[in-house]
C-alpha positions, 0 to 999 in steps of 0.5 A: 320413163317408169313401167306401170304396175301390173295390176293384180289379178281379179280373184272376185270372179273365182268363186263365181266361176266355181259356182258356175262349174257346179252349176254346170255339172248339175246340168250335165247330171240332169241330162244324163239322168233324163236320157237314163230315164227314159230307159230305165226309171230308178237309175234316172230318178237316182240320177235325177236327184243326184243333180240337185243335190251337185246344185246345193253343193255348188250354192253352199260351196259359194255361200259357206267357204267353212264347211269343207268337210261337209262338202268333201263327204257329199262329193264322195257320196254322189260319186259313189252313188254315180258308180253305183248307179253305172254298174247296175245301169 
């Protein structure tokens, strides 16, 4: 009796489920601006519009692996838009 190989790990899905991740945050961004919009209106359109930009992250993060850097400065900029945004909420 000889044992099988184990088959290799399936790593066509990760960039799959990266950009679901994104595209989930997106959603999150969206509902919580749409509830924030309804008590306050520029806190909710900032939000609003921080939630479409999180879903063009996500699309270019599955598209173009080489822009990194592009990327890491975006994320850093919404989460200092959604401090910001937290604090004079």
């Amino acid at each position: 009796m000889t044992s099988q190989p184990q088959p290799a790990p399936d790593r066509g899905l990760a960039r799959e489920r990266t950009q679901l991740a994104w595209t989930r945050t997106a959603i999150s961004f969206a509902a919580v601006g749409g509830v924030v919009l309804k008590r306050d209106v520029i806190p909710g359109l900032i939000l609003l519009a921080v939630a479409g930009a999180i879903w063009q992250l996500g699309r270019l993060a599955h598209h173009r692996r080489e822009k990194l850097k592009l990327m890491t400065a975006t994320i850093v900029a919404v989460a200092l838009v959604a401090l910001i945004v937290s604090f004079t909420a």
